[in-house]
C-alpha positions in Angstrom: -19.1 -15.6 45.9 -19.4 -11.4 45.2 -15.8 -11.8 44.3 -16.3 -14.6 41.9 -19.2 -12.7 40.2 -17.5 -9.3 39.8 -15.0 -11.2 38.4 -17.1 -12.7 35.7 -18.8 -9.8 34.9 -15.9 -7.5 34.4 -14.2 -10.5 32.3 -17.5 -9.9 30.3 -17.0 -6.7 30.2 -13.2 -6.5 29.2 -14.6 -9.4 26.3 -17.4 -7.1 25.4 -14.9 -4.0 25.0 -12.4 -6.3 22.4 -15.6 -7.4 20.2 -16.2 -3.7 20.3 -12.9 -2.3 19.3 -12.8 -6.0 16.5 -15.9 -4.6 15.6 -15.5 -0.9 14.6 -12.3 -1.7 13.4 -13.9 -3.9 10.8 -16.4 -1.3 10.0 -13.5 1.5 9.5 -11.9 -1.3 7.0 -15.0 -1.4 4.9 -16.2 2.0 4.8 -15.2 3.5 1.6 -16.1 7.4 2.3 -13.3 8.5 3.6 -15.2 10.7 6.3 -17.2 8.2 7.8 -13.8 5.9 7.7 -12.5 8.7 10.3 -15.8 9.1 12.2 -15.1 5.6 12.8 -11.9 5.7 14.1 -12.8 8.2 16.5 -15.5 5.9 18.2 -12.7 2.9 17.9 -10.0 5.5 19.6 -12.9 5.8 22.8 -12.9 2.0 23.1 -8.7 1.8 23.0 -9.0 4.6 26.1 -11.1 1.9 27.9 -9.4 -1.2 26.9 -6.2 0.7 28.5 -7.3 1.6 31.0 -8.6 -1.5 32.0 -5.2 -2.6 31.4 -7.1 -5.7 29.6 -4.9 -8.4 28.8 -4.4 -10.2 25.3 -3.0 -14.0 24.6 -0.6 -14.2 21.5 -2.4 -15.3 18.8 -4.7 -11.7 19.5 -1.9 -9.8 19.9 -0.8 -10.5 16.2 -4.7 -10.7 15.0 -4.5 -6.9 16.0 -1.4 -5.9 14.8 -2.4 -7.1 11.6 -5.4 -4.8 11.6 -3.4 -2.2 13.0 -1.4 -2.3 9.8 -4.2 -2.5 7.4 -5.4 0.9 9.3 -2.0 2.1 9.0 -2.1 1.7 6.0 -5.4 3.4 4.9 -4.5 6.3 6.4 -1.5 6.8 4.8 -2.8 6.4 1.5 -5.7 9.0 2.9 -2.2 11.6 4.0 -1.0 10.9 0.3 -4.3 11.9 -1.5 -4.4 15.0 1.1 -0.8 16.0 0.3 -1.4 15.2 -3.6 -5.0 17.8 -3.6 -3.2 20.6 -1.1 -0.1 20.4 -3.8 -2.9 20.2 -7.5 -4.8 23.7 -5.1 -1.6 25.2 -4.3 -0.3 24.6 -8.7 -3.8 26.4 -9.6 -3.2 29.2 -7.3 0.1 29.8 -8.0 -0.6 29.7 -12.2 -3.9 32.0 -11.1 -1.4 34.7 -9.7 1.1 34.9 -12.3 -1.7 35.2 -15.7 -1.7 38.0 -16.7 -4.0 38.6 -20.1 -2.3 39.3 -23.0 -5.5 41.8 -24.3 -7.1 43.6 -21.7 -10.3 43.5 -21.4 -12.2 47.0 -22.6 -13.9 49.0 -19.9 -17.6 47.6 -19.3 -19.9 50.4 -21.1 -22.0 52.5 -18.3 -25.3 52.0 -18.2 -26.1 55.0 -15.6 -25.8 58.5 -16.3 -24.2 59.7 -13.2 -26.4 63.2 -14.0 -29.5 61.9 -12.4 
C-alpha cells in the first residue's frame, strides 16, 4: 500500500512538473518584452533540470506537442540574436563614423571668463 501511494504521488508530481514547464513555456510565448521573455525562460530552464532528472517519461503525441514549442522558442530567440547582432552592428557604424569626423572649421577657443591674476 506505501508503495502504491508513493507511486501516485510522485506520478502527481512528474504531471505537476509538465503543466509547469507547458505553463511557462506558454507564458515565455506571449510575453512581448523581450526581458521578461528571458526571465521566463530561466524559471522554465529550472523546471527542465527537474523533469531530467526525474527522468520523467513522455508518450508520442507530447513528445511532438513539445517539439513544436521548442521550435516556436527557437525561433524567438533567434529573431532576439538577429535584433542583438543588427543594434551591436547600427552602435559599432556610429562609433566608427564618430571617430573618423573631423570638423571642417574648428571651433574658436571658448573666451575666459577668469582672470587668472586673482
Amino acid at each position: 500500500m506505501k508503495q502504491v501511494n508513493e507511486m501516485k504521488l510522485r506520478k502527481e508530481e512528474h504531471e505537476r512538473l509538465i503543466d509547469d514547464f507547458k505553463t511557462l513555456t506558454f507564458q515565455a510565448l506571449e510575453e512581448t518584452d523581450m526581458d521578461s521573455f528571458i526571465e521566463i525562460l530561466m524559471k522554465r530552464d529550472e523546471v527542465i533540470k527537474k523533469i531530467v532528472k526525474e527522468n520523467i517519461e513522455l508518450d508520442s503525441n507530447e513528445i511532438d506537442f513539445f517539439y513544436d514549442l521548442e521550435k516556436k522558442v527557437s525561433e524567438r530567440l533567434e529573431d532576439a540574436r538577429k535584433t542583438v547582432v543588427e543594434d551591436i552592428d547600427a552602435i559599432a557604424e556610429k562609433k566608427r563614423a564618430i571617430r573618423k569626423y573631423t570638423p571642417k572649421f574648428p571651433f574658436p577657443p571658448m573666451p575666459v571668463f577668469f582672470d587668472k591674476k586673482g
